[in-house]
Structure formats: structure tokens, C-alpha cells
N, C-alpha and C positions, 0 to 999 in steps of 0.2 A: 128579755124584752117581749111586747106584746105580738101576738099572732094575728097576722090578718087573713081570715078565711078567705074574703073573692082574689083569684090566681092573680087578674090583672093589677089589681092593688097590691098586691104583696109584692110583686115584682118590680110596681112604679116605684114603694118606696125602699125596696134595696135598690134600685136603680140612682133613686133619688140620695141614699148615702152616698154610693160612689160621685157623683157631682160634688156633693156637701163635703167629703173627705178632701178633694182636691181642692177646692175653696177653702177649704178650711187650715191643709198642711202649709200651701201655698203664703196664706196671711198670717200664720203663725210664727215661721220664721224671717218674712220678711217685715212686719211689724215692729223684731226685734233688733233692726239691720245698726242701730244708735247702742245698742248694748253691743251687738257683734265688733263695730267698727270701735269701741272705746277697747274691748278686753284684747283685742290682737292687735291695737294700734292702727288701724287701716287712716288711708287720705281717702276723700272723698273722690278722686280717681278707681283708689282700688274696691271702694264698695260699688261704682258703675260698671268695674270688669266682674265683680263678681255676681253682678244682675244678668250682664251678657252671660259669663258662660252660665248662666239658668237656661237661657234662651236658646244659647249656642248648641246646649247638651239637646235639647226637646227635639230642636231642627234639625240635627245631624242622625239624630235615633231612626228615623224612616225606613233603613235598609232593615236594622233588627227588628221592631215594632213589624215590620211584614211579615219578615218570619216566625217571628213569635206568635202571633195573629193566627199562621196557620194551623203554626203546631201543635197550640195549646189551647185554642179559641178563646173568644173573648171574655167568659165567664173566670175562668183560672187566669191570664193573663192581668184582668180588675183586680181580682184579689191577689194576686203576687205585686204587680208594681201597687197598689197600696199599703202590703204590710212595708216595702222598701219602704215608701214614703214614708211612712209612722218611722222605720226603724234610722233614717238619716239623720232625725230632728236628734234624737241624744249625742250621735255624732258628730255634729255639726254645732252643738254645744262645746263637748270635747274638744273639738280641733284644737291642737295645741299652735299653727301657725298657718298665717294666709296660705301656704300652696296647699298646705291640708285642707283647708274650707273650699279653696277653687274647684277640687278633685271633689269634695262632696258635693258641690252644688252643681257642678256640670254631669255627676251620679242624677241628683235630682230634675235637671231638668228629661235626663232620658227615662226615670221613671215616671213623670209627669205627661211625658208625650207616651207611651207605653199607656198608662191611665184613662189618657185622654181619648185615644182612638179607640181602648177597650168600650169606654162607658159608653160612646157616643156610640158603636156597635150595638152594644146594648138595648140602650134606646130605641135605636130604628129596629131589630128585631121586635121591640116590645109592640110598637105601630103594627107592623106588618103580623103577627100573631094575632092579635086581637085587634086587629082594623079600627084601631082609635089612635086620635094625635097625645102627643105627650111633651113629645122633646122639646117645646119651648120652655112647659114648667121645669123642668130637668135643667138650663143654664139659668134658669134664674133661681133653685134653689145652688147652685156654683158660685152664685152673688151671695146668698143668703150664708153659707161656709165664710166665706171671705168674712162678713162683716162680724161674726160671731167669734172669729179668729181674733179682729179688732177689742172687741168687747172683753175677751177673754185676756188679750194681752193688756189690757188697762187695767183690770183687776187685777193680775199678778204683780205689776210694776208696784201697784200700791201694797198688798202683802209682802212682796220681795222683789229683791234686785235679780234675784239667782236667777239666771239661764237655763239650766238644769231643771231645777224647780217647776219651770216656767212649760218647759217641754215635756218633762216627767206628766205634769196632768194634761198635757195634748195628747199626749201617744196612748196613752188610759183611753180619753176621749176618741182616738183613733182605730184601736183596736176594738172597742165595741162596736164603735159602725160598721168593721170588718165584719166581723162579729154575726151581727144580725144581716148582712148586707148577703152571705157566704149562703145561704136557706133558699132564702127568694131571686135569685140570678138566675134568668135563662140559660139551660143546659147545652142549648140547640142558638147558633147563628144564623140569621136570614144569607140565603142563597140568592147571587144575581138571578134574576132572571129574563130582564129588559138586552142589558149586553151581560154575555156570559164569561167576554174576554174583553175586559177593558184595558187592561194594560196586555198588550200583543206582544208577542213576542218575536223578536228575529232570526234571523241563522246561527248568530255568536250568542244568542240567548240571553240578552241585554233584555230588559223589561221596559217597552215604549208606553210612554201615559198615551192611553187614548182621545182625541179631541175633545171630547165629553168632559174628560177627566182635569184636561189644560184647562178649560173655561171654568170650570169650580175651583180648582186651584187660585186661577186668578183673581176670580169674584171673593172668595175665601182672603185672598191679602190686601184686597182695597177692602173688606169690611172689617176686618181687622186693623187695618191702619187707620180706619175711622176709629175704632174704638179707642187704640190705645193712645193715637193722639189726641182725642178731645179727655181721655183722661188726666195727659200728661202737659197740657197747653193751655187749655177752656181758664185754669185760674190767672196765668200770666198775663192771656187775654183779659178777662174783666180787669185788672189790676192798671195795667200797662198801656192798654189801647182807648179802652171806654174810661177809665178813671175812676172805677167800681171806687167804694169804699173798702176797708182793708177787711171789713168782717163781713164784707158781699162777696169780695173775691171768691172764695171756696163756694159759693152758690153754685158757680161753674161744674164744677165735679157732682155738687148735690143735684141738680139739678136734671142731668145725665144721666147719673146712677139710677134714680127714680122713677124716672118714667122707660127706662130699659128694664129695670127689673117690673114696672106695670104691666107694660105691655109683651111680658114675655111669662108674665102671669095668664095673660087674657090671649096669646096669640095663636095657641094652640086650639081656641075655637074659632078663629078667623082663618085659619088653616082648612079647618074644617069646610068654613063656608064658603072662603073664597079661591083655596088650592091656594099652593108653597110658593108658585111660579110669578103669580100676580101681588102676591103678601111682599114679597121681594122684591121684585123691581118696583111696585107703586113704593113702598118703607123707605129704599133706598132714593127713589130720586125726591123723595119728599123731604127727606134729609139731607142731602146735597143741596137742594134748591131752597130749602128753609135756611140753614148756614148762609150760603151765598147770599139772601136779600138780608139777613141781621148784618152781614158786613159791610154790604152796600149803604142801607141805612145809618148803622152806625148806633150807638147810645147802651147803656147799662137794658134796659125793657129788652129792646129787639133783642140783643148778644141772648138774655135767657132763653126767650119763645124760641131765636134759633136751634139752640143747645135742647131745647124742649125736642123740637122736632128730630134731630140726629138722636135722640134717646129713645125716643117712639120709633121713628124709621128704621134705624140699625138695629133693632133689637133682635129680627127675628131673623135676619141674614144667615148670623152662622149656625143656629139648629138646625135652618132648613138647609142648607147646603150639605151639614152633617148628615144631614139624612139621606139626600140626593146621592151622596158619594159613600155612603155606606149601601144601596141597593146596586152600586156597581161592583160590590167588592171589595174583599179585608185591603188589597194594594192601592186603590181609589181611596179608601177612606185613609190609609195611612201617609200617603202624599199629598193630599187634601190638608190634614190636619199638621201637617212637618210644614206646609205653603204658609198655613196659616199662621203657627208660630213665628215665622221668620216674616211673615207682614208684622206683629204684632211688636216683634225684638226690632225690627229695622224703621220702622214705620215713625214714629215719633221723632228716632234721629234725623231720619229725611227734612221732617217736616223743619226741624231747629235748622239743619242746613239752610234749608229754601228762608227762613226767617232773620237768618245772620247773614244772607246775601241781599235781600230787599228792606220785611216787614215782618211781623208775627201778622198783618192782615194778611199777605201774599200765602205766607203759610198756612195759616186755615184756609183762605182761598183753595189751596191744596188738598185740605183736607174734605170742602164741600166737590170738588172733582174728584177725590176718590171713592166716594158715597155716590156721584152720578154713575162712576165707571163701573159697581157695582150693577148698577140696573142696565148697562149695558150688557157683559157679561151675560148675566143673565139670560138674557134675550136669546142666545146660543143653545142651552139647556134645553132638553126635552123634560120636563119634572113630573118625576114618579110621582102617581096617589095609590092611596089603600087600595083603590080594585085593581093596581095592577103587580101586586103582591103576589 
């Protein structure tokens, strides 16, 4: 693969495979969840347990993800839960029967969270060395994996049915990113230095999250449960409530997708200009209160411009949070990021709850109050910038 002489570049874009491998492993085999659910016979029950424990595995990993963190920093930690990642997808082909596939995937989701808290480590050392923003491009090349993942499983399906086949050239594709990814990683983790002990410790030596640490946590699962509910409802909405037509519907999702991965293209120079603290709370409530008037209003136009603005406003939430809770520490960024999963697993079913008790508008209603409650959060936060690295 090519060499990039400037340090800071070379390390963005091994940085940037680790995002793009997670996006990537992630939509690979969940893409193929219609071939998985025919060849072991699953009901449409057993393919929604088997998405939880993805979730369940990611969210329960925090105690090991700490330790790991410490022991092994987050350079070797990236590249070990990646080559897992690559080496489940054959496995998980194999599985000869559903409790075998639950055990792989609930595997995957703690290498996924393991992954996860690595790169974003990553990231925020990469800021803090070279005093330039980054991390927003870093989860929007994490979309850029996903969608590639899609593209790639479309092609296979029309060459072959095989599963095997299918994941035989992911994990090729997986392990070169490893590959080149293993050269240009930060050797060296950024050290707190704002609080040096964010998670305190007691006399029975239990590990207490720090205030700091609760309020990102928090903000971390109302922006998370923005995300995954306007992924998992925005088309039911157009469909159900405004009366979209049947090929607007999926507008909803496109729509979202879009202008989240724009503005998380562009945000890391809005970062720049305008700090993390105010990018956040102005994103978020501009996204709450954009949803809430498309509801109020009503009609196929507003529902998009709302969905427009929850796409632009939520985008840069959870990089910067990432960041915020990576300068207090591998335990802050790993309960951060475990908070986060479990807004993201939990968050959508909530919303269906609050929908089959009233409305699917009461529910997005929901969902534009947890995009406020983000910018509230917020407000709590002291947020790190580069000169205080």
C-alpha cells in the first residue's frame, strides 16, 4: 500500500481504516442477516435477539475494554479486536446453529466495543499531538465502511448466494486495512491532564465515574438514541403519519444519513472555530427543536427539513463527546462508549414503546427531547480544546 511521508497524515489515515474496518465488518454481516436467517432457519424474533446480543456483548465489555486499555494501550488493543472482527465473519458463516451464531455475535459485539473505545483513543491522541481537529472526519469515514460494506454485499449476492464466498473477500478486505493501519498508529496514548482521576476510587476500591464522566455518559445516550432512532422510525414516520409516498418513504433515512455524514465532513473545522462545547449544544438543540416544529407542523416537506436538521445537528455529538472522555481517561472513554451502546441498543425500542402506548408522533416527539437533553447535558461539561493538551 502507499506511504504517506507527513506523520500527521499517515496516522489520520490508519486511523481513518480503523473507523472504515468497523463500518465495514459491522454492515457486512449485518447486510447479510436474510441469507443468515434462511440457512439456520431463524423467525424474525430470533434475528432481533441476535442484533441485541451484538449490543448486549458491546455494552457488558466495559469492565474488560478498561483493562485491556490499560494493559495493552490502544494501538495493539485496535489491531487485536480488528483482526477478531475479520476472523468472526468466517465463523459466523460456519455457525452450524443459532446458539452457535448468538455466542459469535455477542463475541462481536465485545470486540466491536473493544474497537470502538480503541480508535476513538486514537483519535483524540491524534488532536492532542498535533493540535489539529480530526475526529469528526474519523465517524464519518465509520459511515463511509458501512455503506461500502452495502455496496459490496450487493455485488456478491449477484455473483453468489455463498456466505462464505461473501465474507472470504471481506476479511481479504479486512486484513489489509489491518495491514496498512498496524505502520501508522500512535505508539504513545494522550494522558489526562485536566482531571487526572476521573473515575475515584473508594476504600473497597470499586471504580466511581466522576461527575464529568456521568454527564457525557448521559449526553452520549440521548445522542445516540437520536441517531438510532431516526434510523430505525424516520421511514415508518414518512410512510404512516405524513402519507409520504412508498418510494419517499426511505427519503427519511437518506436524508439523515446525508447531511450527518456532510457535516461531519465539515465539522472538524467548525470545531476549530467555534470549540466542541458550543458545536454541541447549539447541533443539538437545533435538532431537537427542528424535529419538534416538522411534527408540530406536520406534511411530507417539513418531516424532511426536520430530519434535515437532526442530520446536521447530531452529527458532531458523539466525536466530540469521544474526545471529551478520552482526555479524562482509557476508564471515562470506556464507560462513555459502553453508555453509548446501550443508548443506541435500547433507544429505538424505547421510542416503539412510547409509539404503541400513544403515536409514532409522541415518539419522535421523544426523540426531538432527547436531542434537547443533549444540549442540556452538555451545559455541565467543562470541554477540553488543543491548548489545553
Amino acid at each position: 500500500m502507499f506511504r504517506v511521508r507527513d506523520p500527521f497524515r499517515r496516522a489520520q489515515l490508519a486511523i481513518a481504516a480503523l473507523f472504515f474496518i468497523l463500518g465495514f465488518q459491522y454492515g457486512t454481516w449485518a447486510s447479510r442477516l436474510p441469507t443468515i436467517k434462511t440457512q439456520l432457519h431463524l423467525t424474525t424474533a430470533e434475528i432481533g435477539l441476535l442484533l441485541m446480543a451484538c449490543g448486549a456483548g458491546a455494552a457488558a465489555s466495559f469492565p474488560l475494554v478498561a483493562i485491556l486499555t490499560k494493559r495493552l494501550g490502544s494501538r495493539r488493543l485496535a489491531l487485536l479486536s480488528a483482526l477478531c472482527l475479520g476472523l468472526l465473519l468466517p465463523a459466523l458463516a460456519a455457525a452450524p446453529d443459532y446458539p452457535v451464531a448468538l455466542v459469535i455475535i455477542c463475541c462481536d459485539g465485545i470486540a466491536v466495543g473493544a474497537l470502538n473505545v480503541a480508535m476513538n483513543a486514537q483519535g483524540a491522541a491524534l488532536e492532542v499531538t498535533y493540535q489539529r481537529t480530526a475526529m469528526a472526519k474519523f465517524h464519518a469515514t465509520f459511515s463511509g465502511g458501512s455503506l461500502c460494506a452495502a455496496l459490496l454485499a450487493s455485488g456478491m449476492n449477484i455473483l453468489t448466494p455463498s456466505l462464505a464466498a461473501h465474507f472470504g473477500v471481506a476479511i481479504v478486505i479486512l486484513l489489509l486495512l489491518v495491514g496498512y493501519a498496524q505502520s501508522g498508529l500512535l505508539t504513545e496514548d494522550h494522558q489526562p491532564t485536566e482531571d487526572p482521576r476521573p473515575l475515584k476510587k473508594n476504600r473497597r476500591r470499586l471504580t466511581v465515574p466522576s461527575r464529568v464522566t456521568i454527564w457525557m455518559g448521559c449526553a452520549m445516550v440521548f445522542g445516540t438514541v437520536t441517531e438510532g432512532a431516526m434510523n430505525d422510525w424516520s421511514a415508518l414516520y414518512m410512510k404512516d403519519v405524513v402519507n409520504a409516498a412508498s418510494e419517499l418513504a426511505p427519503m427519511g433515512i437518506a436524508v439523515v444519513s446525508v447531511m450527518m455524514v456532510l457535516a461531519r465532513i465539515f465539522a472538524d473545522g467548525w470545531r476549530t472555530l467555534w470549540g466542541d462545547g458550543r458545536i454541541v449544544r447549539v447541533g443539538s438543540a437545533v435538532a431537537g427543536a427542528g424535529l419538534a416544529l416538522a411534527l408540530l407542523v406536520g406534511g411530507v416537506v417539513p418531516a424532511l427539513l426536520g430530519f434535515a436538521c437532526v442530520g446536521l445537528g447530531i452529527a458532531a455529538v458523539t466525536p466530540c463527546i469521544y474526545v471529551a472522555a478520552a482526555r479524562q481517561g482509557s476508564d471515562a472513554l470506556a464507560l462513555v462508549a459502553a453508555m453509548g451502546t446501550t443508548g443506541l441498543l435500547a433507544g429505538p425500542a424505547v421510542i416503539g414503546f412510547i409509539a404503541s402506548a400513544s403515536s409514532l408522533v409522541w415518539g419522535m416527539g421523544a426523540v426531538a427531547a432527547s436531542a434537547i437533553l443533549v444540549s442540556l447535558c452538555t451545559t455541565q461539561i467543562r470541554w477540553p480544546t488543543l491548548a489545553d493538551a
